[in-house]
N, CA, C and O atoms as a Maestro MAE file, in Angstrom:
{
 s_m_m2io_version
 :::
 2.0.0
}

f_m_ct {
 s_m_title
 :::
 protein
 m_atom[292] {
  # First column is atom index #
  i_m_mmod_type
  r_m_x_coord
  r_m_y_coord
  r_m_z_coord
  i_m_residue_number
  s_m_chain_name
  s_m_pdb_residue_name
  s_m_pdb_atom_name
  i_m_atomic_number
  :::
  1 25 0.824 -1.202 0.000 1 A "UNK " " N  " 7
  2 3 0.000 0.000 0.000 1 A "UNK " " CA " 6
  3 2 0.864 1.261 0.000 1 A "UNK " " C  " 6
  4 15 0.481 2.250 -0.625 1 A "UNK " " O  " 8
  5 25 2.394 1.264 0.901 2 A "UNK " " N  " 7
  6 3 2.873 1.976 0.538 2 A "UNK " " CA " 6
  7 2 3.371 2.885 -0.876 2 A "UNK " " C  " 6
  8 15 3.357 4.045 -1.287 2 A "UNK " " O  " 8
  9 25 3.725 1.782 -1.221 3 A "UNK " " N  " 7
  10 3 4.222 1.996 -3.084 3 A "UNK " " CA " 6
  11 2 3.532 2.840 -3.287 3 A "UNK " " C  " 6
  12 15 3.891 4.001 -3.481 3 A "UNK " " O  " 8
  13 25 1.624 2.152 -3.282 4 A "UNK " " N  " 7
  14 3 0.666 3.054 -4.415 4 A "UNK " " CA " 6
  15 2 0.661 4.562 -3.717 4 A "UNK " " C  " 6
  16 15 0.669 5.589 -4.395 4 A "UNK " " O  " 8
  17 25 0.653 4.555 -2.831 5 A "UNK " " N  " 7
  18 3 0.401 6.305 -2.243 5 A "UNK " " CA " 6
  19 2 1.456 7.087 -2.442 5 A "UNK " " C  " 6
  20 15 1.240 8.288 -2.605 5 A "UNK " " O  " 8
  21 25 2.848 6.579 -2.475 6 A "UNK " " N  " 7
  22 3 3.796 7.350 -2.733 6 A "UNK " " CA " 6
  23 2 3.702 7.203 -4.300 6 A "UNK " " C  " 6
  24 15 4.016 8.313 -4.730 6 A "UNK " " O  " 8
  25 25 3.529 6.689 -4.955 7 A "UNK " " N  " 7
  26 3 3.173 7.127 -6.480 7 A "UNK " " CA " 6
  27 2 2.429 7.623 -6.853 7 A "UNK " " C  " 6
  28 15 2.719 8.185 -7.909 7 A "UNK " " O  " 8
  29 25 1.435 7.762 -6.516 8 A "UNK " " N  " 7
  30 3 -0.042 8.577 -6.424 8 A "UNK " " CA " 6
  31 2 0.471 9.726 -6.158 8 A "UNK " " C  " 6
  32 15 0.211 10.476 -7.099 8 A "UNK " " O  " 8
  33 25 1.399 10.544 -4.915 9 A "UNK " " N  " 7
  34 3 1.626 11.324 -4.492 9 A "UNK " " CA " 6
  35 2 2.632 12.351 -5.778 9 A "UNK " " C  " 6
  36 15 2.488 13.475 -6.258 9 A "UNK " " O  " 8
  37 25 3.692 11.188 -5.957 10 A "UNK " " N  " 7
  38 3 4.491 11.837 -6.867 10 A "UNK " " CA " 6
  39 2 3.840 12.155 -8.625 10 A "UNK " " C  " 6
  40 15 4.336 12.901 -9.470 10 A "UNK " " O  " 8
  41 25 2.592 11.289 -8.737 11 A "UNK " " N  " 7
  42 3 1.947 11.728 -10.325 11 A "UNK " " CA " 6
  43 2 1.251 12.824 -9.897 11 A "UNK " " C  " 6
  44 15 1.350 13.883 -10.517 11 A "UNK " " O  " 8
  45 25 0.139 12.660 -8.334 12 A "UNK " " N  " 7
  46 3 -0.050 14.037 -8.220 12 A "UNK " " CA " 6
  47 2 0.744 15.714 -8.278 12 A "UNK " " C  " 6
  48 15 0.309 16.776 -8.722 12 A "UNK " " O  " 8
  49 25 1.645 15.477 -7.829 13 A "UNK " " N  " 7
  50 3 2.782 16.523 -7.912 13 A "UNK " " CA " 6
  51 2 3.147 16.983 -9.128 13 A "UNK " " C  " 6
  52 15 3.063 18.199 -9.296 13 A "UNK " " O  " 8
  53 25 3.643 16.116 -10.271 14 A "UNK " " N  " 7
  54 3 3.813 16.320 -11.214 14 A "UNK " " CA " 6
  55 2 2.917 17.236 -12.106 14 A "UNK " " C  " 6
  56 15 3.222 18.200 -12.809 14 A "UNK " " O  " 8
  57 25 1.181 16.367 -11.749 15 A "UNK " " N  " 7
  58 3 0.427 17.191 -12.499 15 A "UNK " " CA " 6
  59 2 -0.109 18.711 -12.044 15 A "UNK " " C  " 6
  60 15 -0.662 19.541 -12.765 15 A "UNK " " O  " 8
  61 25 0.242 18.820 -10.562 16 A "UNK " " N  " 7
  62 3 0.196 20.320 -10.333 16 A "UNK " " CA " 6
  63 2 1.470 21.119 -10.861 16 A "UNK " " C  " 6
  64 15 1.581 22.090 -11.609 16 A "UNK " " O  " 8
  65 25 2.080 20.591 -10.405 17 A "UNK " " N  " 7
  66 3 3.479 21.162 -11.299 17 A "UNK " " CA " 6
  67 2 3.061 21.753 -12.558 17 A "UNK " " C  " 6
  68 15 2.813 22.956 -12.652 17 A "UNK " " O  " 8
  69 25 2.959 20.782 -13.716 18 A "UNK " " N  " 7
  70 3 2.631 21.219 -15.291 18 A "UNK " " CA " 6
  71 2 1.650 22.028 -15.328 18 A "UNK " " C  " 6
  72 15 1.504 22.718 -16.337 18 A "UNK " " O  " 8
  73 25 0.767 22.133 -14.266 19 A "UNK " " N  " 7
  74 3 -0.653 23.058 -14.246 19 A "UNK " " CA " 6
  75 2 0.042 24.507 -13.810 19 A "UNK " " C  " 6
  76 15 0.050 25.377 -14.681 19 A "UNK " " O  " 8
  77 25 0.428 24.714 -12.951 20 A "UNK " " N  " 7
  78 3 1.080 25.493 -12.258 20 A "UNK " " CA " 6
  79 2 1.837 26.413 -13.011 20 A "UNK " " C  " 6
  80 15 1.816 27.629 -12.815 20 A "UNK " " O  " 8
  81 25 2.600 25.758 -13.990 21 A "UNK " " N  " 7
  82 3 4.160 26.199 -14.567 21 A "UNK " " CA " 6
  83 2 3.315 26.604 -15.810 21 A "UNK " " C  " 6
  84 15 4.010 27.440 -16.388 21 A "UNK " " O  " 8
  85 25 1.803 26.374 -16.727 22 A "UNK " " N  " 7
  86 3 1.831 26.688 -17.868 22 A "UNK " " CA " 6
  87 2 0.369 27.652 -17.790 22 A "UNK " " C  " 6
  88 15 -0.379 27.940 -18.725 22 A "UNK " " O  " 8
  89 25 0.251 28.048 -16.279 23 A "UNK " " N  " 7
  90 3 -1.359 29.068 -16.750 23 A "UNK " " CA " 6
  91 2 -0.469 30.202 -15.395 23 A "UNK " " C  " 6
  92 15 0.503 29.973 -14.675 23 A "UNK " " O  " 8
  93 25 -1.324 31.358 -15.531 24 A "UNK " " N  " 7
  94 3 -1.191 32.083 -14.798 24 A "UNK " " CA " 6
  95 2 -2.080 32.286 -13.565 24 A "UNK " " C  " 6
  96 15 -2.328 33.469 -13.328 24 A "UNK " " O  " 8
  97 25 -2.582 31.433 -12.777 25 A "UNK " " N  " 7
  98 3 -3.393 31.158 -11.838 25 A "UNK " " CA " 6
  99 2 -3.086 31.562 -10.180 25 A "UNK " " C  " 6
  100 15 -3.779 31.602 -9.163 25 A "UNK " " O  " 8
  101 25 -1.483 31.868 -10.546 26 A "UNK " " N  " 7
  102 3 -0.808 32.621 -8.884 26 A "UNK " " CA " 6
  103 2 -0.344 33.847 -9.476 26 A "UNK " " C  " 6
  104 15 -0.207 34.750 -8.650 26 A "UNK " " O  " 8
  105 25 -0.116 34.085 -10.438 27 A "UNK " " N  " 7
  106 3 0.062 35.795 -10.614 27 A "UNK " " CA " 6
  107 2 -0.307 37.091 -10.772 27 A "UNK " " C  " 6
  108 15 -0.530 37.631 -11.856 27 A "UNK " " O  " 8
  109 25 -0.359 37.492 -9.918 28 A "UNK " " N  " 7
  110 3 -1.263 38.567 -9.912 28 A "UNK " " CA " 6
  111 2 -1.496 39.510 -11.227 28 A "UNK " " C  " 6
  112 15 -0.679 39.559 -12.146 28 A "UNK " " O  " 8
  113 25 -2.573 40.164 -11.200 29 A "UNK " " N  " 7
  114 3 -2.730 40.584 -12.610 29 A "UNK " " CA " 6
  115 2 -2.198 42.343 -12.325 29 A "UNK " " C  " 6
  116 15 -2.263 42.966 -11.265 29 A "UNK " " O  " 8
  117 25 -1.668 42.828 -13.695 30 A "UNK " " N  " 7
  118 3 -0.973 44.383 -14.122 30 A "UNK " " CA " 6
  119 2 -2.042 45.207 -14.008 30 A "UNK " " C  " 6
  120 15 -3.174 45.009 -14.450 30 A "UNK " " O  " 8
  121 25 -1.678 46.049 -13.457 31 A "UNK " " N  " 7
  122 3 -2.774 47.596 -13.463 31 A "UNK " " CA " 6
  123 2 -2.399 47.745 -14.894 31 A "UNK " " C  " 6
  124 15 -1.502 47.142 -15.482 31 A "UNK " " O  " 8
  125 25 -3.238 48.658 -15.380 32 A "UNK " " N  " 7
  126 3 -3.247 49.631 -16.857 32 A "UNK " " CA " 6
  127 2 -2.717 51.191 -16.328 32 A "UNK " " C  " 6
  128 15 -2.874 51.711 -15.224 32 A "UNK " " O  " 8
  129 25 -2.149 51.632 -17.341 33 A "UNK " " N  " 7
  130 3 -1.527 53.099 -16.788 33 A "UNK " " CA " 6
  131 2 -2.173 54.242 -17.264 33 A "UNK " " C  " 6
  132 15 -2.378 54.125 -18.472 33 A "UNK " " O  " 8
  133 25 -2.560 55.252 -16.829 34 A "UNK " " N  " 7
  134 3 -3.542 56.230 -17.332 34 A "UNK " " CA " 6
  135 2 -2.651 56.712 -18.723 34 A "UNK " " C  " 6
  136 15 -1.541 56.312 -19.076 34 A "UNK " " O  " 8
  137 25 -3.464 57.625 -19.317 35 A "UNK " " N  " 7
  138 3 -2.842 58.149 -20.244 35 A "UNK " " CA " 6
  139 2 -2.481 59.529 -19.820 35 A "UNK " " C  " 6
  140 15 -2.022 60.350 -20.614 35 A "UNK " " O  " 8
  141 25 -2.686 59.771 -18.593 36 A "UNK " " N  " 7
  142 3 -1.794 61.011 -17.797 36 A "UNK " " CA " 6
  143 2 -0.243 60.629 -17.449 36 A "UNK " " C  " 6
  144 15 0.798 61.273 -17.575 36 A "UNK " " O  " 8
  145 25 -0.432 59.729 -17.112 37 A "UNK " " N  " 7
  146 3 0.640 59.008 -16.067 37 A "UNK " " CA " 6
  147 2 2.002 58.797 -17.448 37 A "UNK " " C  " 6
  148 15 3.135 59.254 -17.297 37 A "UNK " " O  " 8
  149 25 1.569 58.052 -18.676 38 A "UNK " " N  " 7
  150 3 1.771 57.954 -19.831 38 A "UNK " " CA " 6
  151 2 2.840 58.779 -20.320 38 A "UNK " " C  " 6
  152 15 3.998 58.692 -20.728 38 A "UNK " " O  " 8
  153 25 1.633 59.900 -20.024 39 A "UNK " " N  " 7
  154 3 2.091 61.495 -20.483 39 A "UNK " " CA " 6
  155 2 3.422 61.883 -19.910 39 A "UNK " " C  " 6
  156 15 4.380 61.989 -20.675 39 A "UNK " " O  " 8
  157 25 3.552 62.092 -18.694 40 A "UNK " " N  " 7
  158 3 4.544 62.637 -17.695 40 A "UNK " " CA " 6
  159 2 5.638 61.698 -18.207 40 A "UNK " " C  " 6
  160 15 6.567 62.480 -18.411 40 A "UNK " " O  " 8
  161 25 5.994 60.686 -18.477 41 A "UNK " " N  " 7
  162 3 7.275 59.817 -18.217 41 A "UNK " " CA " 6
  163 2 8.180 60.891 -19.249 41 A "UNK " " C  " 6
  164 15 7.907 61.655 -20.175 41 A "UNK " " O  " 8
  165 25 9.497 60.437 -18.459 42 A "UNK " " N  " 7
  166 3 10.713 61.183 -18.938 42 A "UNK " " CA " 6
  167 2 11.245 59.700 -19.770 42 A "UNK " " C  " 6
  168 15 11.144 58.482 -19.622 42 A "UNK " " O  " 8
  169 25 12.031 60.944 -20.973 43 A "UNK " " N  " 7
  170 3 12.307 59.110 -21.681 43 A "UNK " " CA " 6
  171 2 13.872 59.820 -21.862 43 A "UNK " " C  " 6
  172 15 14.016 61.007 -22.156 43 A "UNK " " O  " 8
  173 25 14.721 59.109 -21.689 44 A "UNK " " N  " 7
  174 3 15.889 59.483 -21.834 44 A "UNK " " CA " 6
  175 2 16.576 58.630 -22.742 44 A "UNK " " C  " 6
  176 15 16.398 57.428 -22.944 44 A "UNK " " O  " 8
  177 25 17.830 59.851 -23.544 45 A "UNK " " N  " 7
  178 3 18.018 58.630 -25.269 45 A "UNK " " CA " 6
  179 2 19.563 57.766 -24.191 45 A "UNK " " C  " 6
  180 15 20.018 57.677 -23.051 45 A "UNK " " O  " 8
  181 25 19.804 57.283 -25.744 46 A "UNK " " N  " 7
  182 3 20.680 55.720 -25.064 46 A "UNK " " CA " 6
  183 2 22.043 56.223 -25.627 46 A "UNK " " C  " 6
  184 15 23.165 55.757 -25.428 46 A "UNK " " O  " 8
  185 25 21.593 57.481 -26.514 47 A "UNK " " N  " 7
  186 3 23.934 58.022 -26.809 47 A "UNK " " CA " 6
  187 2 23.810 59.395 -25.921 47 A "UNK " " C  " 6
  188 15 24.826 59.875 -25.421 47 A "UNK " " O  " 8
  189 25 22.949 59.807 -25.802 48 A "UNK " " N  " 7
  190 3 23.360 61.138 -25.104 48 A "UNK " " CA " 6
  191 2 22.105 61.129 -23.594 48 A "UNK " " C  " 6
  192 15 20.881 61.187 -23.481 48 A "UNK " " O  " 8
  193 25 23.525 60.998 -22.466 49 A "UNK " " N  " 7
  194 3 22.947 60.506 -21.396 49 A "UNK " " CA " 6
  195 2 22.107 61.836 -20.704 49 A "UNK " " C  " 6
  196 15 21.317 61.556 -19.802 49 A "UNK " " O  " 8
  197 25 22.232 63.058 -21.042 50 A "UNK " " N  " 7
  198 3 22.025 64.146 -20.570 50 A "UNK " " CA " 6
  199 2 20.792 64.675 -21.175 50 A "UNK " " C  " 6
  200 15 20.189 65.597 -20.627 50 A "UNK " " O  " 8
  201 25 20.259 63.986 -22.605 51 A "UNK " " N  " 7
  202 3 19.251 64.292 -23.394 51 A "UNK " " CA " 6
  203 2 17.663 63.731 -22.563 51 A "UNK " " C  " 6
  204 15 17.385 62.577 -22.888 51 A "UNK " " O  " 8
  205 25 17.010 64.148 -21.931 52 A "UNK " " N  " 7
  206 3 15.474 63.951 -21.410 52 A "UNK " " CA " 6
  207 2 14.289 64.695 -21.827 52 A "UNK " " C  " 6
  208 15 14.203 65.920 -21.747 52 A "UNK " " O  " 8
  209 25 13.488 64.017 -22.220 53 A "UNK " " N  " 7
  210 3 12.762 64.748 -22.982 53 A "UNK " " CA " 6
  211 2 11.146 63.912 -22.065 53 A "UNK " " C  " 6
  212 15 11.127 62.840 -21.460 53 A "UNK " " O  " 8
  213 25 9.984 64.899 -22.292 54 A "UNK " " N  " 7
  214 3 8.674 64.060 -21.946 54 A "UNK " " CA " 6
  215 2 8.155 63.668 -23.018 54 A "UNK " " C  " 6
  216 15 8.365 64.166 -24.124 54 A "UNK " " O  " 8
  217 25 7.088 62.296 -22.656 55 A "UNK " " N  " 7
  218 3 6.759 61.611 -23.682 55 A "UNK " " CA " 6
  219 2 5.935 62.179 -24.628 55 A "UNK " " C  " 6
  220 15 5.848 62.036 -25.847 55 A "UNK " " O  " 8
  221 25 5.050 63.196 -23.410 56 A "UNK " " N  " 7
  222 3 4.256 64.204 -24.720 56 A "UNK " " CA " 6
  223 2 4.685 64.644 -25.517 56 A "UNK " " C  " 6
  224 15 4.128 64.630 -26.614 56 A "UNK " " O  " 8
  225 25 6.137 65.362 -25.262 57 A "UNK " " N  " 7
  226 3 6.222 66.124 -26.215 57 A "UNK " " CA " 6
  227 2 6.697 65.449 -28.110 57 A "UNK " " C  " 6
  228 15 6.560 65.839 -29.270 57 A "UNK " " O  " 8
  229 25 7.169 64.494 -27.517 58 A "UNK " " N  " 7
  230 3 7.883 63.145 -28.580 58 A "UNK " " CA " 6
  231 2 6.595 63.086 -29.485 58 A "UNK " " C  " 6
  232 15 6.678 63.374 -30.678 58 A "UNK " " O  " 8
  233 25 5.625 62.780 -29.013 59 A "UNK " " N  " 7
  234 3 4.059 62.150 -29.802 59 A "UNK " " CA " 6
  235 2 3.829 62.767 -30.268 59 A "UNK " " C  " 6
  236 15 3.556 62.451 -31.426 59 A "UNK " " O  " 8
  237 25 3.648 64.790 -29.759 60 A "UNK " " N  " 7
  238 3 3.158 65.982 -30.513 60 A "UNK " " CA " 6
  239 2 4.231 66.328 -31.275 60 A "UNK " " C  " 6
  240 15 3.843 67.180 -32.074 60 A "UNK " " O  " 8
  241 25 5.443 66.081 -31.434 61 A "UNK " " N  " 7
  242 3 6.420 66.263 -31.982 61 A "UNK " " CA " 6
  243 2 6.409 65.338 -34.095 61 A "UNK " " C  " 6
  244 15 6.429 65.730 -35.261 61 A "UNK " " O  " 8
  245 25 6.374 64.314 -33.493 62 A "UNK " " N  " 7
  246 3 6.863 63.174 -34.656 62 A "UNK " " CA " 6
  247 2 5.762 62.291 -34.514 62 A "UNK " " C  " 6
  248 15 5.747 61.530 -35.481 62 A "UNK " " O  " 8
  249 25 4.469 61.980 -33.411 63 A "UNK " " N  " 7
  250 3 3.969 60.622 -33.571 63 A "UNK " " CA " 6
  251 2 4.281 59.553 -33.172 63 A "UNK " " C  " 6
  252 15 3.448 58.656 -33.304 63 A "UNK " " O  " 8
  253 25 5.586 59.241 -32.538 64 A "UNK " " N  " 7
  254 3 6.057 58.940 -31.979 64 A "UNK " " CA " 6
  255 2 5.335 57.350 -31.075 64 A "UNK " " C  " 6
  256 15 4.285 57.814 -30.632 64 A "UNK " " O  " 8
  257 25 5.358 56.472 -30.812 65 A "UNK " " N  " 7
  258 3 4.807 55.142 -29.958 65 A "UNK " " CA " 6
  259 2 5.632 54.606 -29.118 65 A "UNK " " C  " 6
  260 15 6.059 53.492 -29.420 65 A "UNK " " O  " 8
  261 25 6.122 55.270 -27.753 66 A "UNK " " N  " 7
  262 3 7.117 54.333 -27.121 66 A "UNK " " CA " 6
  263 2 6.534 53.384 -26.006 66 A "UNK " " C  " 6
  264 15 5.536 53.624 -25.326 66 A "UNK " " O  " 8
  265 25 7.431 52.126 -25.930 67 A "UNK " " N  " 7
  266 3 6.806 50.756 -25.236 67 A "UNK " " CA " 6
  267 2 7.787 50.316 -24.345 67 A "UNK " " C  " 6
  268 15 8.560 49.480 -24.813 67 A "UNK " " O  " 8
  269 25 7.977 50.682 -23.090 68 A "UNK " " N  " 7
  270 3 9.290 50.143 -22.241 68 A "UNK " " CA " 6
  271 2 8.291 49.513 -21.636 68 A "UNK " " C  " 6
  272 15 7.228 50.043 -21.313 68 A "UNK " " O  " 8
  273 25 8.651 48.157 -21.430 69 A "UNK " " N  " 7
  274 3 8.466 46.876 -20.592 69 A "UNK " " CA " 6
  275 2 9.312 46.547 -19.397 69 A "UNK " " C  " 6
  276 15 10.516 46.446 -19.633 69 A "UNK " " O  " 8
  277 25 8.930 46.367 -18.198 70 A "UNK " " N  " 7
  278 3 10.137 46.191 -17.072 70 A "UNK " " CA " 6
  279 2 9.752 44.615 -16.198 70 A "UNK " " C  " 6
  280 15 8.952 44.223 -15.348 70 A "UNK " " O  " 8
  281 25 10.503 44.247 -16.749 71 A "UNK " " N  " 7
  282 3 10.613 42.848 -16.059 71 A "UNK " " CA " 6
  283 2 10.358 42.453 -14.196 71 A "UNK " " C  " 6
  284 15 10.942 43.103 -13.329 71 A "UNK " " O  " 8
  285 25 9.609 41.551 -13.943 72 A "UNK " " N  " 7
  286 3 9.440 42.237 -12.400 72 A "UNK " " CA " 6
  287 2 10.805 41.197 -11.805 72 A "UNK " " C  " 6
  288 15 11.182 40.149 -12.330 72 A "UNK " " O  " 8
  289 25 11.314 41.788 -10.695 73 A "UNK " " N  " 7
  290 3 12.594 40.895 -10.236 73 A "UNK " " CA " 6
  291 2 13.160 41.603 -10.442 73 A "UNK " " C  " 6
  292 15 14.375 41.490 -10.278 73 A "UNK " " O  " 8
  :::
 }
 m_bond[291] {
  # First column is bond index #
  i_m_from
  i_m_to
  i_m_order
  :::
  1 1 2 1
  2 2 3 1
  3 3 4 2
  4 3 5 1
  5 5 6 1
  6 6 7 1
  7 7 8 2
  8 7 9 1
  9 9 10 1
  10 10 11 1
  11 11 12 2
  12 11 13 1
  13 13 14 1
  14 14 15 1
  15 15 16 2
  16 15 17 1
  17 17 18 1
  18 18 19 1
  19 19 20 2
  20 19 21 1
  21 21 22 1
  22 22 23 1
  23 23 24 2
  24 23 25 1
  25 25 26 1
  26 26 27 1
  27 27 28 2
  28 27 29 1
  29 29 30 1
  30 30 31 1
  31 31 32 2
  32 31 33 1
  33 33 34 1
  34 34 35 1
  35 35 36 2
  36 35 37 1
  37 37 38 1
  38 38 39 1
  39 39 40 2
  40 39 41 1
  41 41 42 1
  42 42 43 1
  43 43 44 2
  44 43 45 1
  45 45 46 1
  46 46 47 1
  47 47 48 2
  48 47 49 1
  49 49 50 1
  50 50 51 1
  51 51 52 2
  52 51 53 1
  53 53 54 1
  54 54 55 1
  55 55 56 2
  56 55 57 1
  57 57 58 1
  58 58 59 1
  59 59 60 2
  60 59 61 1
  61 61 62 1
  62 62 63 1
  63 63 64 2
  64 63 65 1
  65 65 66 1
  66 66 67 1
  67 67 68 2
  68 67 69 1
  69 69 70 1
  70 70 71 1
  71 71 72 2
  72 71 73 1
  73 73 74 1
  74 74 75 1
  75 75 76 2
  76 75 77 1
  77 77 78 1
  78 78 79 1
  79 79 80 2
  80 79 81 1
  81 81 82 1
  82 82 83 1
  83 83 84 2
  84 83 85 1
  85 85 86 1
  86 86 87 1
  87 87 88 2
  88 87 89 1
  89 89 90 1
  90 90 91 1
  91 91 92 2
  92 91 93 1
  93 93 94 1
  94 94 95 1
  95 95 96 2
  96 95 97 1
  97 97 98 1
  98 98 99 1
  99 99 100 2
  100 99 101 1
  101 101 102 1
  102 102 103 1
  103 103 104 2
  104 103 105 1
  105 105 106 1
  106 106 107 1
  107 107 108 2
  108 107 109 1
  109 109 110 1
  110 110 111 1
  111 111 112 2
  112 111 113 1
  113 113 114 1
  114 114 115 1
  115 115 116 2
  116 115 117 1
  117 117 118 1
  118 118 119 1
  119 119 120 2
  120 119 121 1
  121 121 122 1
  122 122 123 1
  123 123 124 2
  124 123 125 1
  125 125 126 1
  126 126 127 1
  127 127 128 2
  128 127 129 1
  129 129 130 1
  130 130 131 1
  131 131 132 2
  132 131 133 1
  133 133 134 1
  134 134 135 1
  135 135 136 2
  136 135 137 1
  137 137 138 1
  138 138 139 1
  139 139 140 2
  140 139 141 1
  141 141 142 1
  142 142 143 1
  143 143 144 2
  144 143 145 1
  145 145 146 1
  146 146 147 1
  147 147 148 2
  148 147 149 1
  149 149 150 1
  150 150 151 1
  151 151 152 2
  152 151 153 1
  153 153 154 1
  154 154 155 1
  155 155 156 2
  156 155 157 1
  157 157 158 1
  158 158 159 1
  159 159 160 2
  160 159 161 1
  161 161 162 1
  162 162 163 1
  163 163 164 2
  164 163 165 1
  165 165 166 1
  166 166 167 1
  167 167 168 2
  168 167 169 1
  169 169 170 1
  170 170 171 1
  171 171 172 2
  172 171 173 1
  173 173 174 1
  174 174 175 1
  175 175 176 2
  176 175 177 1
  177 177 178 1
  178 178 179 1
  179 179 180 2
  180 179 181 1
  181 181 182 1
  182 182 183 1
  183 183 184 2
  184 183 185 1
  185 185 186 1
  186 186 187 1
  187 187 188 2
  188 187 189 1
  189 189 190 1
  190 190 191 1
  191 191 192 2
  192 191 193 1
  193 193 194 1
  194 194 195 1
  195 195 196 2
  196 195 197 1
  197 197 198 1
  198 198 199 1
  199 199 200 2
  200 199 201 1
  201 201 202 1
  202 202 203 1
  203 203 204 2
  204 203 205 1
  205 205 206 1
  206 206 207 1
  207 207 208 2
  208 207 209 1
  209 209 210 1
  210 210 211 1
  211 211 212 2
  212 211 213 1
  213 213 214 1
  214 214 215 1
  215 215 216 2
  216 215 217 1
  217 217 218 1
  218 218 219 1
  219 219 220 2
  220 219 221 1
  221 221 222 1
  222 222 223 1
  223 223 224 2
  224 223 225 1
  225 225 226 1
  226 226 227 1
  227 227 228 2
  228 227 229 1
  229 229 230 1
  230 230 231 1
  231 231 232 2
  232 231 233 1
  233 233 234 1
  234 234 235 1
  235 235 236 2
  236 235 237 1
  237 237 238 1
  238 238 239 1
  239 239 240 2
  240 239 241 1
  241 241 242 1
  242 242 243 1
  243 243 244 2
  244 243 245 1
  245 245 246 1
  246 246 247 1
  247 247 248 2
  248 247 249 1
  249 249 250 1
  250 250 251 1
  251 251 252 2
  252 251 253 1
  253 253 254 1
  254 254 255 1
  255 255 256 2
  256 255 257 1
  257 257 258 1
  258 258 259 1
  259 259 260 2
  260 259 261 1
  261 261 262 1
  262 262 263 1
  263 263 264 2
  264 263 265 1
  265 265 266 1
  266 266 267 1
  267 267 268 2
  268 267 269 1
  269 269 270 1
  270 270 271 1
  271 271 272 2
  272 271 273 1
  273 273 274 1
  274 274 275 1
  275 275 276 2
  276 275 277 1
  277 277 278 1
  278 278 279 1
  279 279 280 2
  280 279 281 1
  281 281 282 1
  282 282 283 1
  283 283 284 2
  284 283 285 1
  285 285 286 1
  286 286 287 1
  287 287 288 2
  288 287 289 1
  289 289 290 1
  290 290 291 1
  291 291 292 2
  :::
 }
}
């Protein structure tokens, strides 16, 4: 009887595992960012470290679409 429960135990595991590892069911979900909030960010270029500019002005400028993504960790 031992055997079967400790195998039982370990297929159970497994299949929470694969459940676990391929949906998002413990992660909490992202706020959305206003389009004020949007507005305000300072975007600074990547050759000239001293260059900051706001995002508004980039969009009213050229049209402009910027997308920074930040990894959590």
């Amino acid at each position: 009887m031992g055997m079967w429960s400790l195998g039982l135990g370990a297929v159970g595991a497994a299949l929470a595992g694969i459940f676990l590892a391929n949906t998002d069911f413990c992660l909490p979900k992202a706020a959305s960012a206003s389009l004020e909030y949007l507005e305000d960010a300072d975007l600074r270029s990547t050759t000239d470290e001293e260059q900051v500019i706001k995002a508004k002005n980039l969009w009213e400028r050229s049209g402009a679409v910027v997308m920074a993504v930040r990894r959590p960790g």
